[in-house]
ZATIVO-357981 format. One record per residue (C-alpha): z, x, y; residue in three letters. Coordinates in pm, whole numbers, plus 50000, padded with zeros to 5 digits. Layout:
REM residues N
pz,px,py,res
Z,X,Y,ALA;
...
***
This chain:
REM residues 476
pz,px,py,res
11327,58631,21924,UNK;
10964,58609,21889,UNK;
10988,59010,21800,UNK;
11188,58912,21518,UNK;
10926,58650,21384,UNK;
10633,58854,21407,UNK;
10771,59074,21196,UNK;
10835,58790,20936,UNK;
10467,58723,20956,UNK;
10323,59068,20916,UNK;
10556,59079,20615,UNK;
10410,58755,20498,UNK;
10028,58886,20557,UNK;
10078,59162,20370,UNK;
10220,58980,20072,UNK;
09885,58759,20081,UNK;
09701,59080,20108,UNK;
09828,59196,19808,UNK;
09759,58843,19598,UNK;
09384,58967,19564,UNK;
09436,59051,19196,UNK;
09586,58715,19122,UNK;
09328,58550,19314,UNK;
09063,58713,19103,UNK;
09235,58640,18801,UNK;
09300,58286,18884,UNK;
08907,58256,18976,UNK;
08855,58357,18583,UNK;
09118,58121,18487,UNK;
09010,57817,18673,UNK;
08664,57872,18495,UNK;
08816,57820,18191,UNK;
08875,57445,18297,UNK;
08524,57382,18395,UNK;
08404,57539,18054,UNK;
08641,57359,17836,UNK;
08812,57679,17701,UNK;
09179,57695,17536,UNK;
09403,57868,17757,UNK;
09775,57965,17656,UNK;
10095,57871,17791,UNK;
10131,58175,17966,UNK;
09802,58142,18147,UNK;
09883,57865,18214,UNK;
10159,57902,18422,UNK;
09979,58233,18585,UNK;
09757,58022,18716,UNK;
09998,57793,18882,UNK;
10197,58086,19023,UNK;
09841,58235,19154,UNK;
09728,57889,19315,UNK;
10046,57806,19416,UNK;
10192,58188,19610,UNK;
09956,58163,19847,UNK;
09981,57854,19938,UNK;
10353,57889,19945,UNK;
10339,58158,20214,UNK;
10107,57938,20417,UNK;
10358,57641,20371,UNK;
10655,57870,20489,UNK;
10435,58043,20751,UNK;
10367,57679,20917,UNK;
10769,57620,20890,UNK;
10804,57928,21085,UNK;
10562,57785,21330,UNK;
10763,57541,21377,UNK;
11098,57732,21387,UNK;
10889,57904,21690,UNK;
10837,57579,21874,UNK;
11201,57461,21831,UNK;
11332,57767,21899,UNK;
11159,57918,22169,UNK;
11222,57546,22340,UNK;
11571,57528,22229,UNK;
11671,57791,22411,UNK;
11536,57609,22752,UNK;
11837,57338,22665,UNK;
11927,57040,22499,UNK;
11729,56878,22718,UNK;
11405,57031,22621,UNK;
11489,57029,22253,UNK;
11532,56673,22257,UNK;
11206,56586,22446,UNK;
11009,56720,22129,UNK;
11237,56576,21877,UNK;
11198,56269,22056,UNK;
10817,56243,21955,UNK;
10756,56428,21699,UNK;
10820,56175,21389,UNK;
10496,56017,21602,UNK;
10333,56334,21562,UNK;
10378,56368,21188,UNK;
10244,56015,21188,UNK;
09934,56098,21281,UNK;
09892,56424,21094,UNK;
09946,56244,20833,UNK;
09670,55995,20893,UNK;
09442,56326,20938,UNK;
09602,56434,20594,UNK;
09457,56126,20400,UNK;
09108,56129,20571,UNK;
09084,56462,20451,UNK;
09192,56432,20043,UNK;
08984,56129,20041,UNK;
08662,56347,20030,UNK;
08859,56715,19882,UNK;
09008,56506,19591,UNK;
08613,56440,19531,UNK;
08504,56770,19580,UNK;
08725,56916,19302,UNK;
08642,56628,19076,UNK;
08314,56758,19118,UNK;
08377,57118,19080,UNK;
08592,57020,18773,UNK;
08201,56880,18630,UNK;
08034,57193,18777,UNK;
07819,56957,19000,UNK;
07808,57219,19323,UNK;
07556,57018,19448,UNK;
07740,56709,19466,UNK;
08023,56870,19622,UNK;
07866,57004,19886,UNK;
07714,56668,19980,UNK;
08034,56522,19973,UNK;
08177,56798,20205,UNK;
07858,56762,20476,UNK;
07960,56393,20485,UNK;
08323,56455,20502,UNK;
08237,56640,20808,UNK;
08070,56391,20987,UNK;
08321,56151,20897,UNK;
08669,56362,20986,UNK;
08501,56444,21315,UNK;
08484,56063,21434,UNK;
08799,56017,21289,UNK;
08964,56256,21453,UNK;
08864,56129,21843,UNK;
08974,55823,21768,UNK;
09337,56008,21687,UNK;
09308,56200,21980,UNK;
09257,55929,22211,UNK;
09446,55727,22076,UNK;
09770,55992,22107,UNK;
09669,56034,22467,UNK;
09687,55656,22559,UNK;
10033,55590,22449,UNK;
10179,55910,22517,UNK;
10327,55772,22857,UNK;
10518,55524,22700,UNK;
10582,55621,22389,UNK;
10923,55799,22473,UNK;
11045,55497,22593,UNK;
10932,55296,22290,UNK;
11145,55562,22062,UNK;
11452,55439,22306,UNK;
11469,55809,22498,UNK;
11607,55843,22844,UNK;
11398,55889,23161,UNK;
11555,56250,23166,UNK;
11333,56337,22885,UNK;
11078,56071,22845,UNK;
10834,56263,23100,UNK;
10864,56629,22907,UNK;
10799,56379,22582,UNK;
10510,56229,22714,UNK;
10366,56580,22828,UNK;
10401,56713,22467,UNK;
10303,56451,22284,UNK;
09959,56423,22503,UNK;
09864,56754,22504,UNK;
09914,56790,22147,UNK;
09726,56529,22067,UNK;
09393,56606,22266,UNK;
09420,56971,22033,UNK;
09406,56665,21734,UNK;
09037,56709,21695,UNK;
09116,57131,21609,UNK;
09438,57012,21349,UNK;
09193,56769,21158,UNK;
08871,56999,21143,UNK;
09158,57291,20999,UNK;
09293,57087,20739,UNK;
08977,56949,20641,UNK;
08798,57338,20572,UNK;
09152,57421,20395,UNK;
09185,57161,20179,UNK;
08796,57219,20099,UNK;
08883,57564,20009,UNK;
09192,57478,19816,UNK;
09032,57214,19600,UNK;
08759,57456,19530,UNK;
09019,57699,19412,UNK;
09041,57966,19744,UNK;
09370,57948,19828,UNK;
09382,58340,19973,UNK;
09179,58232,20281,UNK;
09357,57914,20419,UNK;
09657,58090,20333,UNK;
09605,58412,20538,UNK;
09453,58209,20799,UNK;
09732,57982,20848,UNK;
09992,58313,20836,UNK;
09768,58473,21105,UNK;
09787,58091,21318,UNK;
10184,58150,21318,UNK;
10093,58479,21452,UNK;
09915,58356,21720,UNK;
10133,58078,21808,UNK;
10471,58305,21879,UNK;
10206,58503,22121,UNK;
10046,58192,22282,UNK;
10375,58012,22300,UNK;
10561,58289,22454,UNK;
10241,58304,22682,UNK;
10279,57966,22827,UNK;
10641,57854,22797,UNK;
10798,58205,22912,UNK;
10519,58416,23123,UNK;
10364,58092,23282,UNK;
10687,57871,23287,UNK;
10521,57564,23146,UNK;
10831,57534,22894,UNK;
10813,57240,22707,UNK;
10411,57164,22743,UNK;
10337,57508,22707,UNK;
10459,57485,22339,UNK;
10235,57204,22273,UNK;
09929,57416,22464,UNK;
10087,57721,22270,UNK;
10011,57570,21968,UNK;
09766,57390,22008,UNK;
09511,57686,22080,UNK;
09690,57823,21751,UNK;
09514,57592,21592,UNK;
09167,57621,21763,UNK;
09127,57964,21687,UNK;
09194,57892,21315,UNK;
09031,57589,21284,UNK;
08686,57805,21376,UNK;
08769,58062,21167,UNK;
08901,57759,20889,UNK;
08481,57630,20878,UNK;
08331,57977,20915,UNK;
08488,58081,20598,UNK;
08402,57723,20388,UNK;
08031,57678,20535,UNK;
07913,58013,20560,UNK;
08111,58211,20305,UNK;
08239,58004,20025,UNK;
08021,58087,19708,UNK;
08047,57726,19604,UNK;
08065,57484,19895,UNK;
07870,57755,20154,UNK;
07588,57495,20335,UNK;
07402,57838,20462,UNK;
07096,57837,20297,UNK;
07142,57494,20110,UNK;
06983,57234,20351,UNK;
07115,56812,20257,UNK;
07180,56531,20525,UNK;
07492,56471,20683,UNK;
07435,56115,20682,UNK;
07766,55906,20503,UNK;
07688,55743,20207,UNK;
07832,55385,20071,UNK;
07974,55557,19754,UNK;
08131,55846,19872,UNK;
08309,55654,20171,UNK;
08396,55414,19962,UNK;
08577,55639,19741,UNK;
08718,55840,19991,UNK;
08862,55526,20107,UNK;
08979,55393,19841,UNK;
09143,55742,19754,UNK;
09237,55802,20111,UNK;
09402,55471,20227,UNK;
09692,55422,20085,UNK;
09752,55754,20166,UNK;
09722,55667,20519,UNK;
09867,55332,20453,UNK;
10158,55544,20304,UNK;
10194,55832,20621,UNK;
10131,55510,20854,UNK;
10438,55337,20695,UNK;
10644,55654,20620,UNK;
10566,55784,20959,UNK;
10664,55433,21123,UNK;
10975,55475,20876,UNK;
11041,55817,21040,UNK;
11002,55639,21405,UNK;
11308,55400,21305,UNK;
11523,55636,21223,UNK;
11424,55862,21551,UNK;
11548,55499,21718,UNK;
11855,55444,21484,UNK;
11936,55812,21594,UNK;
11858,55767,21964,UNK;
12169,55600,22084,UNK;
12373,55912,21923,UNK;
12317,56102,22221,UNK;
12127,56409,22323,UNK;
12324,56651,22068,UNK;
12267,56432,21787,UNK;
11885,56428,21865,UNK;
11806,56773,21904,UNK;
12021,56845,21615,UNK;
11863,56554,21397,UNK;
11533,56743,21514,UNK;
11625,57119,21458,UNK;
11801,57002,21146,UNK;
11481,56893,21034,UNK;
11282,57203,21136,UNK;
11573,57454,20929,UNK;
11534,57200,20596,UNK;
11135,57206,20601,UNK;
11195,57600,20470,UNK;
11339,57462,20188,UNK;
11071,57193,20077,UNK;
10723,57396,20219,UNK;
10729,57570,19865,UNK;
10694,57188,19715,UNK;
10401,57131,19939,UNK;
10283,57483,19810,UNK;
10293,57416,19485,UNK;
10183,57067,19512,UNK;
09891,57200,19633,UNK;
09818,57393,19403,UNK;
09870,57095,19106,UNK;
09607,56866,19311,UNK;
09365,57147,19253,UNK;
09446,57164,18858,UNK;
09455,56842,18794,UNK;
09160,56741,18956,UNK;
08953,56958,18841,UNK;
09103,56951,18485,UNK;
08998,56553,18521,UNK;
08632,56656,18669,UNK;
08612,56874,18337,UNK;
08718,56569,18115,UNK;
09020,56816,17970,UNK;
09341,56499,18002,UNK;
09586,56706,17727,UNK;
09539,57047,17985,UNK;
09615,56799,18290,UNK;
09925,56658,18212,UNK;
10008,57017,18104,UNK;
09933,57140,18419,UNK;
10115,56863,18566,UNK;
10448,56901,18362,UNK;
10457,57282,18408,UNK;
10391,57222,18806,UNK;
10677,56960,18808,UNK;
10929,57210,18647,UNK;
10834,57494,18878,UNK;
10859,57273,19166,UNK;
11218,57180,19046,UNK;
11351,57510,19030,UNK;
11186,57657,19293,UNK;
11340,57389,19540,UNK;
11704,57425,19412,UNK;
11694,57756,19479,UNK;
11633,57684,19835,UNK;
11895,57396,19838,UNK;
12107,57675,19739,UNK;
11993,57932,20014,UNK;
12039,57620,20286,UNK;
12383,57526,20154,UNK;
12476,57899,20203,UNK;
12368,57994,20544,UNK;
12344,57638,20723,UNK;
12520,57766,21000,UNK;
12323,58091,21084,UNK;
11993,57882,21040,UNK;
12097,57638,21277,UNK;
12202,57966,21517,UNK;
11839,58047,21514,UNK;
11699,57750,21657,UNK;
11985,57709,21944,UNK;
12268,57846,22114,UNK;
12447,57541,22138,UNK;
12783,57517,21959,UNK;
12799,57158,21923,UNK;
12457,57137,21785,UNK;
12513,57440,21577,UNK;
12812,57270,21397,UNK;
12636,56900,21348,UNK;
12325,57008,21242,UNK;
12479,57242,20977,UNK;
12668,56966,20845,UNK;
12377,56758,20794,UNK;
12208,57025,20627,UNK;
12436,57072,20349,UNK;
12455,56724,20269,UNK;
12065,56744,20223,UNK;
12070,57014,19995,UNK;
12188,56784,19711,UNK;
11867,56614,19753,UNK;
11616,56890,19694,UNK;
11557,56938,19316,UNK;
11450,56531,19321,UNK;
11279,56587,19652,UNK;
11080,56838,19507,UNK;
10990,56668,19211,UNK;
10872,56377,19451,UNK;
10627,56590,19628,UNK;
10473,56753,19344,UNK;
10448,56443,19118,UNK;
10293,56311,19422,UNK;
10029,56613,19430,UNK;
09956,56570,19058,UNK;
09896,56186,19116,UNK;
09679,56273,19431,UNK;
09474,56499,19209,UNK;
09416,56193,18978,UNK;
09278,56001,19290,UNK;
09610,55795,19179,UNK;
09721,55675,19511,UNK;
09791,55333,19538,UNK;
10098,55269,19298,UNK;
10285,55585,19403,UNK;
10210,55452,19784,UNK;
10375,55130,19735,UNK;
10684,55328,19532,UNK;
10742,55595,19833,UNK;
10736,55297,20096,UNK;
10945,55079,19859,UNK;
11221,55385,19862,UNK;
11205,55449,20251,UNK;
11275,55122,20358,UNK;
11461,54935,20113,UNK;
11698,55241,20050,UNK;
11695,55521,20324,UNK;
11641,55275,20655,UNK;
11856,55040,20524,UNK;
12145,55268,20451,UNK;
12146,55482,20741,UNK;
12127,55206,21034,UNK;
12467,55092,20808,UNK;
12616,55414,20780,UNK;
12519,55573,21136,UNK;
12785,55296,21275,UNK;
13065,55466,21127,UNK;
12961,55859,21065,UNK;
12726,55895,21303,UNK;
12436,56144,21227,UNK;
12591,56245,20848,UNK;
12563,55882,20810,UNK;
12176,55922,20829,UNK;
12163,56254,20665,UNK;
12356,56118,20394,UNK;
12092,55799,20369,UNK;
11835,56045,20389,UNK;
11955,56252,20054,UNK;
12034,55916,19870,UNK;
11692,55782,19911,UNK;
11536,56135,19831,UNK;
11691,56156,19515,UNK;
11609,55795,19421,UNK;
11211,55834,19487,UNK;
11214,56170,19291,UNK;
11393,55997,18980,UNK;
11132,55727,18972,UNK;
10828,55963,19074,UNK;
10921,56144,18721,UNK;
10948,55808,18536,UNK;
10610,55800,18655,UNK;
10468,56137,18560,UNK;
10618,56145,18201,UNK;
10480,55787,18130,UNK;
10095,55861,18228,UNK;
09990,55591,18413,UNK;
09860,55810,18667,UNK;
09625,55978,18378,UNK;
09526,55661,18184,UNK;
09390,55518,18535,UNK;
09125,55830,18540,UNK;
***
């Protein structure tokens, strides 16, 4: 099995290899927004396919890292598989949290780059530094104080609640490694570089099928060895992650280019007021995520590790959202940086549509070959057969889940964060929660599959209402 993956990933390395003439290109193109220069359709949307390949393969490459995890631990059992799935909505939690501390000072930094103020950005990245680096303990410790209990608050039986406590732990003392990582990438991104975090987060998929076959399989640490598996993943990257921003970036390098570290009112308060309803959003979202971990619980063992596998197989399909959302969060901000508002909401309309029909594609795909996906990530016949039900009821949902995630990277990229916030949390709760503790009573998991897709189609319909009325541009 982990064979097989590696060569997935030495197939997706040498596709990013190969992106060097696009990422040249798209450096020349993105210039064109800082020097207020026309650019065609067609460039256009070259430039969107540039920024947004790489980060595609970085987004699928982390899914695969993932598919190792569930894999390699769903063949130690149900069991096992359902420790992880217990916590893991936790963990997403507080990734997310990390997420929000970092675009708080990136969204900045491309602003910024959009004015061609270098100097400016760079001494909003030395004070992101400081200020991701505290933030990050606190996570950390935080994760490894209620890891005993937390299986127990997510209703899990004492036959998994000590593996779940294990995991969750020693994945979250590796938080201060998964913050720092994001941070540099996100730097890069905004900046424009997405061939380095990209290659660098296909080579930490790499290195987590070795380290997790390492320490689940050739040290028999099983279910913690994942979490130590991957969590040294992300160590190794997360050094190689700054290297690359603060020694070799041509614009945000600090070598050479001496400032003080020290956080200033206006750039934390801007970061915060650009970052917290992001967290305010994961926090929410993520707590949203926790109650339906709880309204799954009581299914039994099968329906958890095939709620969490399920979950695993359908990220494949939306990672190439995230990429591309990515990769409209860099346009627009620095198309708002540069003062250029008609070549933003271009951008953002042409991200949209290729996030659309990127998405259904993959709805398609899942649809097709539920089954053998779920095959992959267990041997288990009854899971096998639930959790490819669930997935083909999801796959109606992804053209308006896609166009949820990138509107939401387009409004991000506008440091337009509040209102879309309020609309995500608005949709989880009052829609998805409420429908799947009603429907799990009678159909069981498909009940809360079929909530999910319901409420995922609803926020992506209103995300667009948003987009194509401009509120998110007129707030700039």
């Amino acid at each position: 099995m982990a064979f097989r993956f590696c060569i997935i990933y030495f197939f997706l390395t040498f596709a990013a290899e190969n992106l060097s003439p696009m990422a040249k290109n798209s450096e020349e193109l993105l210039s064109y927004i800082r020097e207020g220069r026309e650019m065609t359709r067609s460039e256009k949307m070259r430039l969107i396919v540039s920024l947004s390949v790489p980060s595609i393969l970085a987004q699928i490459s982390a899914t695969v890292m993932f598919f190792i995890d569930a894999s390699m631990v769903g063949h130690l059992g149900a069991k096992a598989t359902a420790a992880i799935g217990l916590v893991e909505t936790t963990g997403w939690l507080m990734g997310g949290l990390a997420s929000a501390v970092n675009m708080g000072f990136s969204v900045q930094v491309a602003h910024f780059i959009g004015a061609n103020d270098f100097v400016a950005a760079r001494r909003v990245l030395r004070q992101a530094l400081v200020c991701a680096l505290l933030w990050a303990l606190v996570i950390s410790l935080m994760s490894i104080v209620i890891a005993p209990s937390l299986p127990y608050w997510m209703g899990g039986s004492e036959e998994v609640a000590h593996d779940a406590s294990l995991y969750f732990a020693v994945f979250g003392a590796f938080g201060l490694f998964f913050q720092m990582e994001g941070l540099a990438g996100s730097m890069l991104k905004c900046s424009g570089n997405m061939k380095i975090p990209s290659m660098l987060n296909i080579g930490m998929c790499v290195m987590d099928v070795l380290f997790n076959y390492l320490f689940i399989y050739i040290l028999g640490l099983g279910v913690v060895g994942a979490a130590i598996g991957t969590g040294v993943a992300m160590l190794v990257t997360a050094v190689l992650m700054l290297w690359f921003l603060l020694v070799k970036s041509p614009i945000l390098s600090l070598k050479g280019r001496p400032g003080s570290f020290r956080p200033k009112e206006d750039t934390v308060k801007t970061a915060f007021k650009i970052g917290a309803p992001m967290g305010l959003q994961h926090m929410l979202m993520g707590g949203a995520q926790i109650v339906s971990t709880i309204i799954v619980a009581p299914l039994g063992t099968v329906a958890i590790a095939a709620h969490s596998l399920a979950i695993t197989v359908e990220s494949l399909c939306y990672m190439p959202g995230f990429g591309i959302a990515e990769a409209a969060t860099t346009l627009v901000g620095q198309g708002i940086g540069a003062g250029q508002r008609m070549l933003t909401r271009s951008f953002a309309y042409m991200s949209v549509s290729l996030g659309v029909a990127v998405m259904t594609l993959m709805g398609v795909f899942m649809w097709g070959f539920a089954p053998e996906l779920m095959a992959v990530m267990s041997p288990v016949d009854d899971i096998i057969s639930l959790g490819a039900d669930v997935l083909r009821i999801e796959a109606w949902a992804e053209p308006m889940f896609a166009a949820s995630i990138v509107c939401n990277g387009v409004f991000i990229g506008a440091a337009d964060t509040i209102v879309p916030a309020i609309m995500s949390l608005l949709s989880m709760w009052a829609v998805r929660l409420t429908l799947a503790a009603t429907l799990a009573l009678r159909y069981g998991l498909r009940g809360v599959w079929t909530a999910m897709a319901i409420e995922l189609s609803f926020r992506g319909v209103i995300f667009l209402v948003r987009l194509f009325r401009g509120r998110w541009l007129r707030n700039t």
